[in-house]
C-alpha positions as CSV (number, residue, x, y, z in Angstrom):
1,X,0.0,0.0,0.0
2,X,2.9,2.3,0.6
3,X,4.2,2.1,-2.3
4,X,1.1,2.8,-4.5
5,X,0.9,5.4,-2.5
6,X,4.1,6.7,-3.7
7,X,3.4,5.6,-7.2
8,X,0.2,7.8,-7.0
9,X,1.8,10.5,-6.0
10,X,4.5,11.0,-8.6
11,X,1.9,10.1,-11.3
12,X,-0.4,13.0,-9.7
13,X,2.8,15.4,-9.4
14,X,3.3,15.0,-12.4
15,X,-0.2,14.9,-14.5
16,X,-0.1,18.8,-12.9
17,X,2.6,20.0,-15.4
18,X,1.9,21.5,-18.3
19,X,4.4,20.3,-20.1
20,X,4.2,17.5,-23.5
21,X,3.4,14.2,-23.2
22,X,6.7,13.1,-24.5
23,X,8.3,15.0,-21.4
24,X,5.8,13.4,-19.1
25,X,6.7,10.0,-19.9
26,X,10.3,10.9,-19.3
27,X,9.5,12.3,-16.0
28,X,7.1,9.1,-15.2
29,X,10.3,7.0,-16.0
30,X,12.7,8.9,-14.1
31,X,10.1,8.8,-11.2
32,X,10.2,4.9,-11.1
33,X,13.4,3.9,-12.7
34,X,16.0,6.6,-10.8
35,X,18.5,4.9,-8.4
36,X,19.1,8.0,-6.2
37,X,15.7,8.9,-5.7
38,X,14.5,4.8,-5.0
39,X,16.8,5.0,-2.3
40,X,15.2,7.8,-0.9
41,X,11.8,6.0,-1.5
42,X,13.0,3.0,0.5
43,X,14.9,5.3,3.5
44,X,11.9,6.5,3.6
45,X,9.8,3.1,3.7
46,X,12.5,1.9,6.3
47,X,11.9,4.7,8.7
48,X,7.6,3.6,9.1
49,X,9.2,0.5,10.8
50,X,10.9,2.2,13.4
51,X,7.4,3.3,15.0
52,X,6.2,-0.5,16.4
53,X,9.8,-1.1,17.4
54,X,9.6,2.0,19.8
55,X,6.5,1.8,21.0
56,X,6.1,-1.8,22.3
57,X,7.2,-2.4,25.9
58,X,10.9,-3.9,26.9
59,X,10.9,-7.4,26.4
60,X,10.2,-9.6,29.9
61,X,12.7,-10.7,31.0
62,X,13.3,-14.3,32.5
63,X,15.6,-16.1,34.8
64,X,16.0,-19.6,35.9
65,X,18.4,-20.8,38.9
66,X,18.6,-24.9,39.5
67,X,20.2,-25.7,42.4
68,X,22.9,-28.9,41.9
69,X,22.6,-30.0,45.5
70,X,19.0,-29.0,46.8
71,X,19.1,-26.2,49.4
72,X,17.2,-27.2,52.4
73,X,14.6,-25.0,53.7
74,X,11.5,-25.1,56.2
75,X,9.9,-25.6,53.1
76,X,11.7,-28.3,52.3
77,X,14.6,-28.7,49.6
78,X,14.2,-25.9,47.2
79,X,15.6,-27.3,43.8
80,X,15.1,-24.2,41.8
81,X,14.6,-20.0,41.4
82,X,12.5,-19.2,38.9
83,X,11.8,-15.1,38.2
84,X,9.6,-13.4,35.4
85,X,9.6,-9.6,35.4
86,X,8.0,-7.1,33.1
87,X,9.3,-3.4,32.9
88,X,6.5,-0.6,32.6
89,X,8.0,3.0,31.4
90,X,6.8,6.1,32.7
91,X,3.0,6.9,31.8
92,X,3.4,8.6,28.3
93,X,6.8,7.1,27.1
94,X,5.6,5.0,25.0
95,X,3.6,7.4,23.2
96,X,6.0,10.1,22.5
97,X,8.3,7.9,21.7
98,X,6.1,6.4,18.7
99,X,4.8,10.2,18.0
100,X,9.0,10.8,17.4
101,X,9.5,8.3,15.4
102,X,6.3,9.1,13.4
103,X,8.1,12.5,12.8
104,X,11.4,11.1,11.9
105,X,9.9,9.1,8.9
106,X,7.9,12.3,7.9
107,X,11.1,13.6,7.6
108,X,12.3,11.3,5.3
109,X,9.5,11.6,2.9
110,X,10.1,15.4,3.2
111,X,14.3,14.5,2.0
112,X,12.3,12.1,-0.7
113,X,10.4,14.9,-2.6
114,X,12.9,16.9,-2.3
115,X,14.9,14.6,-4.1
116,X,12.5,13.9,-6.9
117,X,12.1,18.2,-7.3
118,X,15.8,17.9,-7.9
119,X,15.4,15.0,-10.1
120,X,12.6,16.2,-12.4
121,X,14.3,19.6,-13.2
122,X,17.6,17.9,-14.1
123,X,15.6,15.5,-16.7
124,X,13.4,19.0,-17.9
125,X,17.1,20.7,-17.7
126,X,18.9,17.9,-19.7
127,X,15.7,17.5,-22.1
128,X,16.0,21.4,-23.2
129,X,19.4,21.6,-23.7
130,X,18.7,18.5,-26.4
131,X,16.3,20.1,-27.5
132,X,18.5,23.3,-27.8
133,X,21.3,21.7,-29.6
134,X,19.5,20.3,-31.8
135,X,17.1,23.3,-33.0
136,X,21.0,24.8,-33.3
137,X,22.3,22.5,-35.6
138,X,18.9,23.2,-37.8
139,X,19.1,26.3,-37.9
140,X,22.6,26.6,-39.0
141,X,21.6,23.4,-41.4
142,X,19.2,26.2,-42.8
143,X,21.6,28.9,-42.9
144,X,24.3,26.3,-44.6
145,X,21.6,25.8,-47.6
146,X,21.4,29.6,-47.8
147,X,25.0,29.9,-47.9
148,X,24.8,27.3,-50.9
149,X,22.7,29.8,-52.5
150,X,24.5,32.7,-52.2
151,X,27.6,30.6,-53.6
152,X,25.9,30.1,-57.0
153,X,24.4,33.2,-57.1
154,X,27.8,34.7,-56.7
155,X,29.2,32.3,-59.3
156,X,27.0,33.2,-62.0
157,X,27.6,37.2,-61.6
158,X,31.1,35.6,-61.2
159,X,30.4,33.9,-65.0
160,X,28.3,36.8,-65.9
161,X,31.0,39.8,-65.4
162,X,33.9,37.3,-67.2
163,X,31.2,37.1,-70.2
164,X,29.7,39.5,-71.6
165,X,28.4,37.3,-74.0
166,X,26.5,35.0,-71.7
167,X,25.4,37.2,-69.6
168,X,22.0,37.9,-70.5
169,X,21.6,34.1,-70.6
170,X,22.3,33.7,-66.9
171,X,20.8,37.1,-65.3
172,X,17.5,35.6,-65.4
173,X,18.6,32.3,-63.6
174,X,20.1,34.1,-61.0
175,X,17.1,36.7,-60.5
176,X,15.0,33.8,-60.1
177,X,16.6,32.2,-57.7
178,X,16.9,35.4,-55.8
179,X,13.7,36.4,-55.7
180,X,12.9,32.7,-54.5
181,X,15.3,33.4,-51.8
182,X,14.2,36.7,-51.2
183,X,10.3,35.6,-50.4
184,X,11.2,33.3,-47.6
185,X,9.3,34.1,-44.8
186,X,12.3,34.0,-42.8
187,X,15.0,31.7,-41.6
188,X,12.1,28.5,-41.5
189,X,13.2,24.8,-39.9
190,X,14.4,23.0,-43.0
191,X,16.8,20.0,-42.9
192,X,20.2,20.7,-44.1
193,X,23.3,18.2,-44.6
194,X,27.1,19.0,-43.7
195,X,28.0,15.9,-45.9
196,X,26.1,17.9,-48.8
197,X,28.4,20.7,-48.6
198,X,31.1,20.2,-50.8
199,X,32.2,23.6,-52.6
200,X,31.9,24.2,-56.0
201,X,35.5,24.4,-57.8
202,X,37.1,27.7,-57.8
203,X,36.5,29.4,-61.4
204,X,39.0,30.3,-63.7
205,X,38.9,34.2,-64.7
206,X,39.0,34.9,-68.1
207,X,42.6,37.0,-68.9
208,X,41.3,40.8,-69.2
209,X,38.9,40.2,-66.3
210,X,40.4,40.6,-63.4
211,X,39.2,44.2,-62.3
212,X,35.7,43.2,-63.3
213,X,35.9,40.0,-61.7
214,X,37.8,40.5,-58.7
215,X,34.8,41.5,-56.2
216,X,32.6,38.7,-57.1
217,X,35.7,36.3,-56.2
218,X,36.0,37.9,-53.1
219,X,32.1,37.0,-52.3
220,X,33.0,33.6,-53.4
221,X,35.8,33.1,-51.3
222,X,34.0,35.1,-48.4
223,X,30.8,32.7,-48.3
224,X,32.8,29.3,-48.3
225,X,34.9,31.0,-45.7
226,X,31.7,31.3,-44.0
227,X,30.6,27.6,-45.4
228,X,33.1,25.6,-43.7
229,X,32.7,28.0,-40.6
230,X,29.3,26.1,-40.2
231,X,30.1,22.6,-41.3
232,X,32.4,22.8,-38.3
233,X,29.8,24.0,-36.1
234,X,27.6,21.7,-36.8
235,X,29.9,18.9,-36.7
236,X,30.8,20.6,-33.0
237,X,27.3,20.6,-31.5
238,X,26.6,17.1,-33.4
239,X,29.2,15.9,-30.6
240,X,27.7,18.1,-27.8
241,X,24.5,15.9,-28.1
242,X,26.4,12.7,-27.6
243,X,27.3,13.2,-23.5
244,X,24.0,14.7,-23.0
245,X,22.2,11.3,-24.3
246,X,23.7,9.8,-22.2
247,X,23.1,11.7,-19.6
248,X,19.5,11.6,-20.1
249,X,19.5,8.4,-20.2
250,X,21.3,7.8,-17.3
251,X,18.8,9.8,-15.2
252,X,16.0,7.5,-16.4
253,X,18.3,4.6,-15.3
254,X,18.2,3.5,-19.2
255,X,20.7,1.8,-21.5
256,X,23.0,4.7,-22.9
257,X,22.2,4.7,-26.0
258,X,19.1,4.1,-25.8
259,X,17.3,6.7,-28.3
260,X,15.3,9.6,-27.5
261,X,11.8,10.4,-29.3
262,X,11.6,12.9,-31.3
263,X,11.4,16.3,-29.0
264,X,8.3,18.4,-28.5
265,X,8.4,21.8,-29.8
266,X,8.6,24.6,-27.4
267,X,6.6,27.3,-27.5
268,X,7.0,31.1,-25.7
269,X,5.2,31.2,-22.3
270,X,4.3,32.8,-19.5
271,X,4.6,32.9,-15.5
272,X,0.8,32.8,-14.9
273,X,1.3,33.5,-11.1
274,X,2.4,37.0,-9.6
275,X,5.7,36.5,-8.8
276,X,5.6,37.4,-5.0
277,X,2.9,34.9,-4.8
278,X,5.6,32.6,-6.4
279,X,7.8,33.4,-3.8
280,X,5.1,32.5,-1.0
281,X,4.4,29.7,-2.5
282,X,7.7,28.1,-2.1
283,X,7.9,29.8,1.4
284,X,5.0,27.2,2.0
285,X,5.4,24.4,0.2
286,X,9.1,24.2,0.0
287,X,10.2,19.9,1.2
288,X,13.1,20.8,2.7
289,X,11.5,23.9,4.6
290,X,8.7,21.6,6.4
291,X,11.5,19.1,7.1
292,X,12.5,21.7,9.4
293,X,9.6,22.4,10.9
294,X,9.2,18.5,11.4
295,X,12.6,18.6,12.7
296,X,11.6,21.2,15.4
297,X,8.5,19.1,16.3
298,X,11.3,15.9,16.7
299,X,13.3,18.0,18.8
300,X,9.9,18.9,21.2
301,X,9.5,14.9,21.3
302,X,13.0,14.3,22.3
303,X,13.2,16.7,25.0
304,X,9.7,15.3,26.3
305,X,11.6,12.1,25.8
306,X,14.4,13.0,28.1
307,X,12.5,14.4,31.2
308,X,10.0,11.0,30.6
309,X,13.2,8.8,31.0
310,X,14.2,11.1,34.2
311,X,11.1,9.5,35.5
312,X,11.6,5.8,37.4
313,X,10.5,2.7,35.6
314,X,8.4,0.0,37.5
315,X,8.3,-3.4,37.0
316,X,6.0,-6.3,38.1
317,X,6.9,-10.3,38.1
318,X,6.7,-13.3,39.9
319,X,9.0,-15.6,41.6
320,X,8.5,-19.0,41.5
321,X,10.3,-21.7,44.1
322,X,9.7,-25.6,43.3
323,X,10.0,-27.3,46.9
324,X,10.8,-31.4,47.4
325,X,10.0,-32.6,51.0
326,X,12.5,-34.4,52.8
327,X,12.0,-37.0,55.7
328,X,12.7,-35.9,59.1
329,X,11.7,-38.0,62.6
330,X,10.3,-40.2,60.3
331,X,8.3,-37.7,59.0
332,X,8.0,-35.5,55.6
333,X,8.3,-32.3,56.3
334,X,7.2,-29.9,53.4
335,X,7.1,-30.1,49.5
336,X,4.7,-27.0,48.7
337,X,6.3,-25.2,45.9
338,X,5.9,-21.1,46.4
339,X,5.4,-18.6,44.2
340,X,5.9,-14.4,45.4
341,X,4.5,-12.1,43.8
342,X,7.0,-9.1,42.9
343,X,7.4,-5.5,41.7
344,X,10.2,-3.0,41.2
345,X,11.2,0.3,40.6
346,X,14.2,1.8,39.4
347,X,15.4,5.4,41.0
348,X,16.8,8.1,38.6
349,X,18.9,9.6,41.1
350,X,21.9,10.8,38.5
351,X,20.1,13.8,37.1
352,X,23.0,15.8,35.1
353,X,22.3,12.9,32.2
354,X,18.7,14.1,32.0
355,X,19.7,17.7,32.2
356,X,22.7,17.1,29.5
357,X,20.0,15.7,27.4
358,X,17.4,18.5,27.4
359,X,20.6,21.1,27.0
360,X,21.2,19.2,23.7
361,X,17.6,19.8,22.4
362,X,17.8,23.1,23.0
363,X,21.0,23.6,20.8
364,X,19.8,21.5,18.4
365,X,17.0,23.4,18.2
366,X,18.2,26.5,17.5
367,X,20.7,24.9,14.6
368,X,17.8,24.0,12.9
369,X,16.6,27.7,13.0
370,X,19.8,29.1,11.8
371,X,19.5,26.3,9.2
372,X,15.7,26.8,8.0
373,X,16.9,30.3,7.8
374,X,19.9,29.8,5.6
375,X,17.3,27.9,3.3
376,X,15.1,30.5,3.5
377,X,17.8,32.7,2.2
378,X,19.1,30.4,-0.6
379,X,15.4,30.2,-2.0
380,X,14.9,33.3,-2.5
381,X,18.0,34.0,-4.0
382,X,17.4,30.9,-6.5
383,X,13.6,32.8,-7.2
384,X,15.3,36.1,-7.9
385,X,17.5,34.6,-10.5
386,X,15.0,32.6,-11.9
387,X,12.7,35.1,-12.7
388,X,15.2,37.4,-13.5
389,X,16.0,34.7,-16.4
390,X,12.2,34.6,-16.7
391,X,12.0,37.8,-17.6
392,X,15.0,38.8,-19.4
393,X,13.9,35.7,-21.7
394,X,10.5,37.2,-22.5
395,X,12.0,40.8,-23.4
396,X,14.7,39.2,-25.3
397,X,12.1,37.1,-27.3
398,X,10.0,40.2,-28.2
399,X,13.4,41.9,-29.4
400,X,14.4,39.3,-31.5
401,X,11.1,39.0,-33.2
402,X,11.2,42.1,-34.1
403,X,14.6,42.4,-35.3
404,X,14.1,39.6,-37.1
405,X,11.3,41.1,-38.8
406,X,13.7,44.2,-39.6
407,X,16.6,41.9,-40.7
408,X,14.0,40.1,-43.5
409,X,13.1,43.2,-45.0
410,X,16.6,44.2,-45.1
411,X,17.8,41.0,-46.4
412,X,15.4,41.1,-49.1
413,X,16.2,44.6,-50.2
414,X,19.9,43.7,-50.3
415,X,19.2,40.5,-52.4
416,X,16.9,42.5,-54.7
417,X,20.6,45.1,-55.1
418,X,23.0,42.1,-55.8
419,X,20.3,40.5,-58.5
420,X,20.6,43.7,-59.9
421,X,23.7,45.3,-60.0
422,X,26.4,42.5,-58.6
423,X,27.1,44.8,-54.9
424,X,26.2,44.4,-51.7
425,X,27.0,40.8,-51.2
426,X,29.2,41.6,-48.1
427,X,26.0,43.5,-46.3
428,X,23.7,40.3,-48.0
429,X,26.1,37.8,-46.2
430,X,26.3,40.5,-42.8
431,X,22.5,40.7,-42.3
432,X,22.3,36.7,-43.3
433,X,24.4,36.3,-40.2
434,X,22.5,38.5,-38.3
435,X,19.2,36.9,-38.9
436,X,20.8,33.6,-37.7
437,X,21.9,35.0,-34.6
438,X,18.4,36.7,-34.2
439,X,16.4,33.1,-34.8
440,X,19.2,31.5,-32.2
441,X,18.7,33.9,-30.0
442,X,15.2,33.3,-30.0
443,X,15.0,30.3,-29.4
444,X,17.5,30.0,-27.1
445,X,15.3,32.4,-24.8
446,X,12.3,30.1,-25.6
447,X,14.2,27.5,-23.7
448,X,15.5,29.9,-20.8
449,X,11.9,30.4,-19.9
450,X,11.1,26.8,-20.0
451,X,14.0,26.8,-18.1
452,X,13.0,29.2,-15.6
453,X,9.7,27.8,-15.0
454,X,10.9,24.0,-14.5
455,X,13.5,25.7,-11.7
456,X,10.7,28.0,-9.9
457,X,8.6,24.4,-9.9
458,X,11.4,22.5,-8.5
459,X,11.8,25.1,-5.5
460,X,8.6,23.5,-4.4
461,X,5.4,25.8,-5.2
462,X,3.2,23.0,-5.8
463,X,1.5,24.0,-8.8
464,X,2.1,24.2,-12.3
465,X,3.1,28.0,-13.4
466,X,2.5,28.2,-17.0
């Protein structure tokens, strides 16, 4: 039963998320599959045991005495000593001491969901930045085919201004493809290949040329400058998504390479909470902020505990004495067996232990303040940086938006110049870059606010916040 309580919990913690299904499944995994946090699951189980071992009175406790060579008595010859004795704590000892231990395992539960806060924002952390990566290596995929474009537009002005003759033959290629470069609605997701990206041979200039020809060469050389600039990029943040597959996978206790579904798309959003009544929230709800609280309510048990055991302890038994009779005067004189009733009581006379003890509790107690204060401290500090992300994020995303906007228009004028009159393919290949930057940038604050949310969520609010 414990452990579908458990089980219903994480499933119900995590049904509250808004984020994809794919994610949730993930999350799910990690829940169930995580070494770290199943030992935290079972500490916890292991500490709801300790309640009926502290609350059940001492064991009785039993001695036997046989007597080799019976000792004579009025009674006769006793053969044997025979004592049972049962130990009664204090009125109330038992109790508190099961109420402490009650506490102690609510502890632990509190040091288990902490533990799977931490554990769901590193998998939401670790899926992002995969999810980063890879929109990364699209995008400059994308901006690789453009490059490819530019390259052959620059080779037929190239051609072009080293024949006359052919030149109003290949104009109207090049304008085309322009213009179908020019009415891209921006820098779109389309899949590009590095292994696709072999450069054309460099041209031969016609002799007489070479002042008419010289600036388009420069463009050439400039843009598979630029070219192998990306295929090495690329090939860079191919290899960046190797350790984190692994790391993902790791957190869900997987094989290594196990592969990952295809990512769900992330789209801008929003804190739907004021953010003081974020901060509140995680004031409240925070695991390791009621663990001490519980802590402090363990610390009022054990001090009860300690003035309880300063209290004496009584006991109740019986003694029992088998009797043989034995002839005397011709006569046999006894043989009833006897059995005493008995009780006992021990005397706490040695105080300072008892006094020591509640000292401690006192100390202890105020530790746990100083340390429920530090945490207090730290969480607010990790809420101000997260919504300091949160919000630097969402102005950064309007910016680029716009800028990208800006950067299109620009991009197309500039195209609509080179088709034309052969210039400006050092501004076409500036603002290119700069409309990159602008759709990286982008998107790489799309993920800082995912970002954001998943830490303000692992802080402990409770609730989902977008």
């Amino acid at each position: 039963m414990r452990k579908i309580s458990i089980l219903f919990f994480l499933l119900t913690a995590i049904t509250t998320f808004s984020w994809g299904q794919n994610l949730d499944d993930y999350l799910i995994q990690a829940g169930e599959n995580n070494p770290e946090l199943q030992a935290y699951y079972h500490e916890y189980l292991a500490s709801l045991e300790k309640a009926p071992q502290v609350s059940s009175l001492p064991d009785p406790e039993l001695s036997m005495g046989i007597f080799f060579s019976p000792m004579e008595r009025w009674m006769g010859n006793q053969v044997a000593d025979i004592k049972l004795m049962q130990m009664f704590p204090w009125f109330g000892t038992l109790g508190v001491k099961k109420e402490e231990a009650n506490l102690m395992a609510h502890v632990r539960y509190q040091v288990f969901l902490d533990a799977k806060n931490k554990l769901f924002y590193q998998v939401k952390s670790t899926y992002y930045d995969l999810y980063q990566i890879q929109e990364e290596i699209q995008i400059n995929q994308e901006n690789l085919e453009y490059l490819k474009e530019y390259e052959r537009l620059a080779l037929v002005k190239f051609k072009s201004a080293s024949s006359p003759g052919t030149a109003s033959s290949q104009m109207p290629q090049a304008t085309m493809g322009s213009n179908r470069t020019s009415t891209a609605s921006g820098v779109d997701a389309m899949n590009g290949s590095p292994e696709n990206s072999s450069p054309n041979p460099t041209p031969q200039m016609p002799a007489g040329s070479a002042m008419a020809s010289g600036t388009g060469m420069s463009d050439i050389l400039r843009i598979r400058m630029q070219v192998r600039e990306l295929e090495n990029t690329i090939a860079n943040q191919s290899d960046q998504l190797i350790p984190l597959r692994i790391k993902f996978n790791q957190l869900l206790n997987r094989e290594i390479n196990t592969p990952i579904s295809e990512l769900d798309t992330l789209v801008p959003t929003q804190l739907i909470m004021d953010k003081m009544a974020v901060l509140d929230s995680i004031s409240s709800q925070n695991p390791l902020l009621a663990m001490y609280d519980t802590e402090m309510e363990v610390l009022d048990q054990q001090e009860q505990m300690a003035r309880l055991d300063g209290r004496p302890m009584f006991g109740a038994g019986v003694n029992y004495m088998p009797f043989q009779a034995r002839p005397e005067s011709g006569m046999m004189m006894g043989g009833k067996d006897m059995v005493m009733p008995m009780v006992s009581l021990t005397l706490p006379i040695y105080r300072k232990k008892t006094n020591s003890r509640i000292k401690e509790t006192e100390y202890l107690r105020e530790a746990t303040l100083l340390k429920k204060e530090k945490k207090e401290n730290m969480l607010a500090m990790q809420w101000a940086n997260a919504i300091l992300d949160l919000e630097n994020a969402n102005r950064n995303i309007a910016l680029y938006h716009e800028q990208s906007q800006l950067a299109e228009q620009t991009l197309r004028l500039l195209l609509t110049s080179f088709s034309t009159n052969g210039q400006e393919m050092e501004e076409v290949l500036r603002v290119n870059q700069q409309l990159l930057n602008y759709k990286l940038q982008s998107m790489i604050s799309i993920v800082q606010q995912h970002k954001s949310l998943a830490m303000l969520e692992s802080l402990g609010t409770g609730t989902p916040l977008n």
